[in-house]
GUKOL-44385 format. One record per residue (C-alpha): residue number from 1; residue in three letters; x, y, z. Coordinates in steps of 0.02 Angstrom, whole numbers, plus 50000, padded with zeros to 5 digits. Example, Ala and Ser with C-alpha at 12.3 -4.5 7.8 and 13.67 -1.06 7.14 Angstrom:
residues 2
+------+------+-------+-------+-------+
: resi : resn :    xx :    yy :    zz :
+------+------+-------+-------+-------+
:    1 :  ALA : 50615 : 49775 : 50390 :
:    2 :  SER : 50684 : 49947 : 50357 :
+------+------+-------+-------+-------+
//
This chain:
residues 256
+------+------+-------+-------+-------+
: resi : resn :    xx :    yy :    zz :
+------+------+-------+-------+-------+
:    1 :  UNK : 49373 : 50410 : 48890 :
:    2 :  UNK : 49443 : 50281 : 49000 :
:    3 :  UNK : 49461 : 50133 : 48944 :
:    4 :  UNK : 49331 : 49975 : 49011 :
:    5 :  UNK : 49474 : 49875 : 49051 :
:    6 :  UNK : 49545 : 50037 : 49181 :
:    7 :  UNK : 49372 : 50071 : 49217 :
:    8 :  UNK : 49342 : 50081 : 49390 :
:    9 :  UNK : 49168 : 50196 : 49419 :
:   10 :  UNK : 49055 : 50104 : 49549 :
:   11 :  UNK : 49196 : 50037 : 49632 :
:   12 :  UNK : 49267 : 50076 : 49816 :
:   13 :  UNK : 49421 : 50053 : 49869 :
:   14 :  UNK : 49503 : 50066 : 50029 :
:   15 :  UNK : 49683 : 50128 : 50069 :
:   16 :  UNK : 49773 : 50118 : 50216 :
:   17 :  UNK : 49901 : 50261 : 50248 :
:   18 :  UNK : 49823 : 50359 : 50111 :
:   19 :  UNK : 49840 : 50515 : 50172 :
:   20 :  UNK : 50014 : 50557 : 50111 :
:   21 :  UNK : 50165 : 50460 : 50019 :
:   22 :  UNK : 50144 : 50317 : 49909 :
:   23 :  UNK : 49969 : 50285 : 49992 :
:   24 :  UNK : 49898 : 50450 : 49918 :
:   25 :  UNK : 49997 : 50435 : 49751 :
:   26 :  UNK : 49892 : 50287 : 49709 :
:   27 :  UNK : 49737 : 50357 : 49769 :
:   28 :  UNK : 49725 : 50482 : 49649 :
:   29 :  UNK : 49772 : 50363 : 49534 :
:   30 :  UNK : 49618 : 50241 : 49575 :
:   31 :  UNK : 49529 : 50397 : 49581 :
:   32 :  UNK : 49571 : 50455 : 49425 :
:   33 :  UNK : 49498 : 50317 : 49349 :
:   34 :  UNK : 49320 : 50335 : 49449 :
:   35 :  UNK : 49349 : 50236 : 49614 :
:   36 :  UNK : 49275 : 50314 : 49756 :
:   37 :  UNK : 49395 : 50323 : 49908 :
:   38 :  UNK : 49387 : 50288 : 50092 :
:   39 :  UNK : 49577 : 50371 : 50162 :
:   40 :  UNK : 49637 : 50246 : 50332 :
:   41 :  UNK : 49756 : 50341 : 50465 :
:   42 :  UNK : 49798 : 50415 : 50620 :
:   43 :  UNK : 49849 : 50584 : 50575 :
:   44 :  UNK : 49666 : 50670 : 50540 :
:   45 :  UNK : 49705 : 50813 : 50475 :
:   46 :  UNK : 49837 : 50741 : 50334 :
:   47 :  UNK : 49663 : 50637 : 50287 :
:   48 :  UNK : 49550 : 50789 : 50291 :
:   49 :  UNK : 49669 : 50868 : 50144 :
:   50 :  UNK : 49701 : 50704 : 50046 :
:   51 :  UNK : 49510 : 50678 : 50055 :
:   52 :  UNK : 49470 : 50858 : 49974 :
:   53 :  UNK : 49616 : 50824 : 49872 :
:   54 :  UNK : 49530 : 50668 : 49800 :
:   55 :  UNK : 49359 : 50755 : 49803 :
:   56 :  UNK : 49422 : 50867 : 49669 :
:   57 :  UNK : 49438 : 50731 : 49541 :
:   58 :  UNK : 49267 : 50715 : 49553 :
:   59 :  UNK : 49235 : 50561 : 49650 :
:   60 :  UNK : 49171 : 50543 : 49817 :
:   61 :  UNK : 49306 : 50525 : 49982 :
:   62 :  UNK : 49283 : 50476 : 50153 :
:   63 :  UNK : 49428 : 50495 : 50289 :
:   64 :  UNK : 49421 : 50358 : 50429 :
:   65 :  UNK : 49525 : 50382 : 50566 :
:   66 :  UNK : 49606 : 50212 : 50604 :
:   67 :  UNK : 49752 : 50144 : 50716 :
:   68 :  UNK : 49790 : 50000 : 50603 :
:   69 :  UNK : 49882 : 49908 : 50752 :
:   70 :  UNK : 49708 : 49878 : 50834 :
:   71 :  UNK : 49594 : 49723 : 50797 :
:   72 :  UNK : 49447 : 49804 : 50853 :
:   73 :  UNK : 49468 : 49974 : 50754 :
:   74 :  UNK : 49503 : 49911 : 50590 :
:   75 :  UNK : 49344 : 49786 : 50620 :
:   76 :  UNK : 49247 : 49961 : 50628 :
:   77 :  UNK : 49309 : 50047 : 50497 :
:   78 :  UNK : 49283 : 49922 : 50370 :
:   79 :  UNK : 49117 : 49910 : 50413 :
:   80 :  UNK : 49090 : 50100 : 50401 :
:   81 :  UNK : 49165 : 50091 : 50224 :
:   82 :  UNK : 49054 : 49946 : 50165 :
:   83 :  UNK : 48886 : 50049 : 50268 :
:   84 :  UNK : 48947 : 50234 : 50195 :
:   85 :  UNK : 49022 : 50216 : 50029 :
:   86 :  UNK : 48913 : 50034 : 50005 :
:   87 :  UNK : 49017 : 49920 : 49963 :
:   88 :  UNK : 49213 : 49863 : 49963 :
:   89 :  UNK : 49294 : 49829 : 49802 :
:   90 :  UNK : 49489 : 49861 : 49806 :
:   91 :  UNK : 49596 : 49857 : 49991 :
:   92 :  UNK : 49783 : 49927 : 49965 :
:   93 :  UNK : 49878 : 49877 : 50125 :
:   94 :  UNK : 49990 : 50029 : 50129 :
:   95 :  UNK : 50015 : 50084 : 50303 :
:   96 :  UNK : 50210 : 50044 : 50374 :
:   97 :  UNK : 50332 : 50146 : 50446 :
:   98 :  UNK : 50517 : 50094 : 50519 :
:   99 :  UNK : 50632 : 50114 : 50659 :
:  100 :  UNK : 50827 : 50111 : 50605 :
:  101 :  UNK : 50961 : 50022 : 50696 :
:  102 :  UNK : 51066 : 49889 : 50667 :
:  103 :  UNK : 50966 : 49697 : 50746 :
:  104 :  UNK : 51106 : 49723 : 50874 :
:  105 :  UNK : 51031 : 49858 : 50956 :
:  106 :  UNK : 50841 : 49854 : 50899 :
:  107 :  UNK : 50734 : 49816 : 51056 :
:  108 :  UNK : 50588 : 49691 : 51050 :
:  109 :  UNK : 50454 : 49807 : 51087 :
:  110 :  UNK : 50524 : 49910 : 50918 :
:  111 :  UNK : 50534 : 49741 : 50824 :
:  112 :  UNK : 50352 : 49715 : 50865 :
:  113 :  UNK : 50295 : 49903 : 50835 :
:  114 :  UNK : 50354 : 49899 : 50643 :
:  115 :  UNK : 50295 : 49708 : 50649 :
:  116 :  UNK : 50116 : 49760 : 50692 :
:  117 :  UNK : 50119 : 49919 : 50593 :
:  118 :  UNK : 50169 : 49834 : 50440 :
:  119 :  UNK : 50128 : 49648 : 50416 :
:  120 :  UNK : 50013 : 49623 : 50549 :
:  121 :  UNK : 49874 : 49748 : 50504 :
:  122 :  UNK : 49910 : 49685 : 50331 :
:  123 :  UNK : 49839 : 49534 : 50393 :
:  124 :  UNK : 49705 : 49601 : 50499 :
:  125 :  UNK : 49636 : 49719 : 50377 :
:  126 :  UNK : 49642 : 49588 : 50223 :
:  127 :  UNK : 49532 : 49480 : 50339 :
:  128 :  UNK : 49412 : 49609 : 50389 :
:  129 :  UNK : 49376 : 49670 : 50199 :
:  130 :  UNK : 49371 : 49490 : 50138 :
:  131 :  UNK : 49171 : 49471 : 50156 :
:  132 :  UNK : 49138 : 49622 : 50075 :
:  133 :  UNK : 49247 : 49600 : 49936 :
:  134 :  UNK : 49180 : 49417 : 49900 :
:  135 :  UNK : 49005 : 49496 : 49920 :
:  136 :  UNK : 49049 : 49593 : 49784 :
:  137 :  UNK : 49077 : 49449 : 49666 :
:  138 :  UNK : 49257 : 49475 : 49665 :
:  139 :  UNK : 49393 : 49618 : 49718 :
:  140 :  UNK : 49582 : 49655 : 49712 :
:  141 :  UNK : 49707 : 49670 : 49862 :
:  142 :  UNK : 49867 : 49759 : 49855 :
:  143 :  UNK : 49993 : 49750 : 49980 :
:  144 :  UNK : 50149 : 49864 : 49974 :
:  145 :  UNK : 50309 : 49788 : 50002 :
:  146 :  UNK : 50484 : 49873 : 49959 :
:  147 :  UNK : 50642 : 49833 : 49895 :
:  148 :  UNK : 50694 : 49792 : 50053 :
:  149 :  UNK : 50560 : 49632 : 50034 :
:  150 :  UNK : 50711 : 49567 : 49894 :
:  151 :  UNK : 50864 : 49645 : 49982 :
:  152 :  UNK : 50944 : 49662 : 50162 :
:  153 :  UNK : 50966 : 49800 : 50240 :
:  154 :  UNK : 51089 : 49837 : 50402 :
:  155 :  UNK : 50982 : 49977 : 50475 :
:  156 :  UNK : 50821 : 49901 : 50435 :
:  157 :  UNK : 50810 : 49734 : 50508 :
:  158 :  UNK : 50617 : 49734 : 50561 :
:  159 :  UNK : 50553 : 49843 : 50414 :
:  160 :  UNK : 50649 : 49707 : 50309 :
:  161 :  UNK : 50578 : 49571 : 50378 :
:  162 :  UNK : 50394 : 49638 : 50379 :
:  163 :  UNK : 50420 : 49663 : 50177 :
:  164 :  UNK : 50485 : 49490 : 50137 :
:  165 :  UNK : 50327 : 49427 : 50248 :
:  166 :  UNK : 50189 : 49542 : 50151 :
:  167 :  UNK : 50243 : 49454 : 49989 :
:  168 :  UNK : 50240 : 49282 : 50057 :
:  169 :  UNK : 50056 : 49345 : 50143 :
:  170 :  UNK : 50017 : 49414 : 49950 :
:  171 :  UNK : 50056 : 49241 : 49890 :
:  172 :  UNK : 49950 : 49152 : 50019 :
:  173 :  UNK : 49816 : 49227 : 50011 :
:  174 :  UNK : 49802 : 49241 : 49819 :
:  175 :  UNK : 49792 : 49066 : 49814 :
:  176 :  UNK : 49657 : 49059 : 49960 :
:  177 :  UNK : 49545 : 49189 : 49867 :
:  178 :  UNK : 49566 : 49161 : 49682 :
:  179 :  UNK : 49412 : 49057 : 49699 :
:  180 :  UNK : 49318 : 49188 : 49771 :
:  181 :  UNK : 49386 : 49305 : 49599 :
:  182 :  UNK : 49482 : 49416 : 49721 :
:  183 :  UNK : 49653 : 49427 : 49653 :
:  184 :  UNK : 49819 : 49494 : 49763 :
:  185 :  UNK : 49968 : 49540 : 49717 :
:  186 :  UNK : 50096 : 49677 : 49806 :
:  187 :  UNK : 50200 : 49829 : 49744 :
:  188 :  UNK : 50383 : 49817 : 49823 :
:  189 :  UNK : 50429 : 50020 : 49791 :
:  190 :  UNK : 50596 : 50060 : 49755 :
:  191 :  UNK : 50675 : 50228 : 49833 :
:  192 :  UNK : 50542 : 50364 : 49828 :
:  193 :  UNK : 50546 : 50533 : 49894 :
:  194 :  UNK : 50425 : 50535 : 50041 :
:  195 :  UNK : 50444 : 50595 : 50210 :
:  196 :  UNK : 50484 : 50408 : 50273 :
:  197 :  UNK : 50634 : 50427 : 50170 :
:  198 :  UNK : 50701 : 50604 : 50181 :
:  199 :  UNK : 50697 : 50527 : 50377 :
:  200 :  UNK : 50830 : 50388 : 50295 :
:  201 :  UNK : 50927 : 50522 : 50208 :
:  202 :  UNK : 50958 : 50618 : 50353 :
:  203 :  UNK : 51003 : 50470 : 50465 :
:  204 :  UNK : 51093 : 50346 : 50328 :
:  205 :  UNK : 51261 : 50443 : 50283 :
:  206 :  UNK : 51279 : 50446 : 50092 :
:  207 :  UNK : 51112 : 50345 : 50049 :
:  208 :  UNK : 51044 : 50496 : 49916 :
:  209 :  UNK : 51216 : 50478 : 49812 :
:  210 :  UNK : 51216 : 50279 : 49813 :
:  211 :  UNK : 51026 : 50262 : 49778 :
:  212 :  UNK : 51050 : 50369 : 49623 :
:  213 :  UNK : 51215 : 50279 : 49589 :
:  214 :  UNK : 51099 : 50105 : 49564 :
:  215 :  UNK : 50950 : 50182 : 49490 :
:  216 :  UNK : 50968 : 50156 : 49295 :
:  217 :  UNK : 50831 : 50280 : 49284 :
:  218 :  UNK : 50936 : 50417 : 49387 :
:  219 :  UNK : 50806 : 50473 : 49506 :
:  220 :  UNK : 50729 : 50446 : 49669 :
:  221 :  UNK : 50541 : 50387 : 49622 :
:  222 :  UNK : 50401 : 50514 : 49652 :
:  223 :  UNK : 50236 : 50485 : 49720 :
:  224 :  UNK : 50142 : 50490 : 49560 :
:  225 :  UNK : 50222 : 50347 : 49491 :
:  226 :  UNK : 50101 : 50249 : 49586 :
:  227 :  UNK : 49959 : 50290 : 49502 :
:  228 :  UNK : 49976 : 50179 : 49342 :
:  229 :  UNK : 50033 : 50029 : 49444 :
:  230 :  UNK : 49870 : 50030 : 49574 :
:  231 :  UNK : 49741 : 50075 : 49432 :
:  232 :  UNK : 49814 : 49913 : 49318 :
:  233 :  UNK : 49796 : 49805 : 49495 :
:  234 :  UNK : 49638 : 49872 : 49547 :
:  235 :  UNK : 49552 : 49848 : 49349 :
:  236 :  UNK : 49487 : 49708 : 49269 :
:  237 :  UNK : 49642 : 49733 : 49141 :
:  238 :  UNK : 49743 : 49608 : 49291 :
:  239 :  UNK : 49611 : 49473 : 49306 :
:  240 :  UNK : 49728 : 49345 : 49259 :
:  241 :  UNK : 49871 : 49418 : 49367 :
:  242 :  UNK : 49871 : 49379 : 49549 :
:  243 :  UNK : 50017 : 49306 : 49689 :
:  244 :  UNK : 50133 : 49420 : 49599 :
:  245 :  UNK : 50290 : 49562 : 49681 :
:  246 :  UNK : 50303 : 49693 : 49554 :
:  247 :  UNK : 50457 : 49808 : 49598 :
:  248 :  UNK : 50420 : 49986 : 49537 :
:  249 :  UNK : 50599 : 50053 : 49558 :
:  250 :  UNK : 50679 : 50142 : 49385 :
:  251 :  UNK : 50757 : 49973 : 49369 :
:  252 :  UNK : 50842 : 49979 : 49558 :
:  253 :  UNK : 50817 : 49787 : 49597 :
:  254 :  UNK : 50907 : 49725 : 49410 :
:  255 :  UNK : 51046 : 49838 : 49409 :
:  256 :  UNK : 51197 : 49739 : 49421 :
+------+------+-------+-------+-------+
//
């Protein structure tokens, strides 16, 4: 049986870019543990699969089709969470993506694209859940950072700077909300194997061999390895945590 403190049967929880990667790695965590899902993207049928996917741990799913750069859309589709599944509990701020060159040659309109995707609709969406979750006496926010929200990266310059912002956004707006009992705090993944990252591998000569070089734990992270992390920030067991960065990494970020 699951324990109270993991417990999270009745609750909803939203996640953004939940239909593959990291995103879906913690959704079957929260479901695991009893949370009903509603899966935000673009890509419809990667949600129709995640959302049977989930189904089959026996809670209920709901696939919203979402372009998470657009004010209006997200408006919508938190409102057809709160009306379908009836209420909003948990919001993980997962969608991001990157474009690689060097600042040298990264056009604005690409600066602003990973900008928006990233840290913008972090913003947006956080904003549009916020009455539901206070509604519900209280709720839990993750954001998803990176490694890349601690270190610089030459081929990365926007995605970079999007991560550092979410945590300073986490940090903000767990102090705004901790009267309201909503607590946020973000995940900055280390290097996991996900098709944003086989991308990096193929354009970043030599990246597999020095991420494994760093990583004491001698892997590249799997999705899965998400699950324990969102279930402990979605529970009550982290009522007393909130505002924090927690690298999940195989000890990447404290390797000397």
């Amino acid at each position: 049986m699951t324990s109270s403190r993991f417990d999270l049967r009745g609750k909803v929880a939203i996640v953004t870019g939940g239909n593959g990667g990291i995103g879906l790695g913690m959704a079957r965590g929260l479901a695991d543990a009893g949370a009903d899902i509603a899966v935000v993207g673009r890509n419809e049928a990667k949600s129709k699969a995640a959302v049977e996917d989930l189904k089959q741990r026996g809670v209920n799913a709901i696939a919203v089709a979402t372009d998470v750069t657009d004010k209006a859309a997200i408006e919508a589709m938190a409102a057809r969470v709160a009306k379908e599944l009836g209420r909003i509990d948990i919001l993980i701020n997962n969608a991001g993506m990157s474009i690689r060159k060097p600042p040298h040659e990264l056009e604005l309109d690409e600066w602003s694209k990973v900008i928006d995707t990233n840290l913008t609709s972090a913003f947006v969406c956080s904003k549009a859940a916020y009455p539901a979750l206070k509604a519900s006496g209280g709720g839990k926010v993750i954001n998803i950072g990176s490694m890349m929200s601690i270190f610089g990266a030459s081929f990365a310059p926007a995605y970079a700077a999007s991560k550092g912002g979410i945590v300073q956004f986490t940090r903000a707006c767990a102090n705004a909300w901790a009267p309201d009992n909503i607590q946020v705090n973000a995940i900055l993944p280390g290097w996991i194997d996900t098709d944003l990252t086989r991308g990096a591998r193929q354009q970043v000569s030599g990246l597999h061999e020095r991420v494994l070089a760093r990583t004491p734990a001698g892997r590249w992270g799997d999705i899965n390895d998400f699950a324990g992390i969102a279930v402990f920030l979605a529970s009550p067991a982290s009522d007393f945590v909130t505002g924090t960065a927690i690298p999940v990494d195989g000890g990447f970020s404290v390797m000397a």
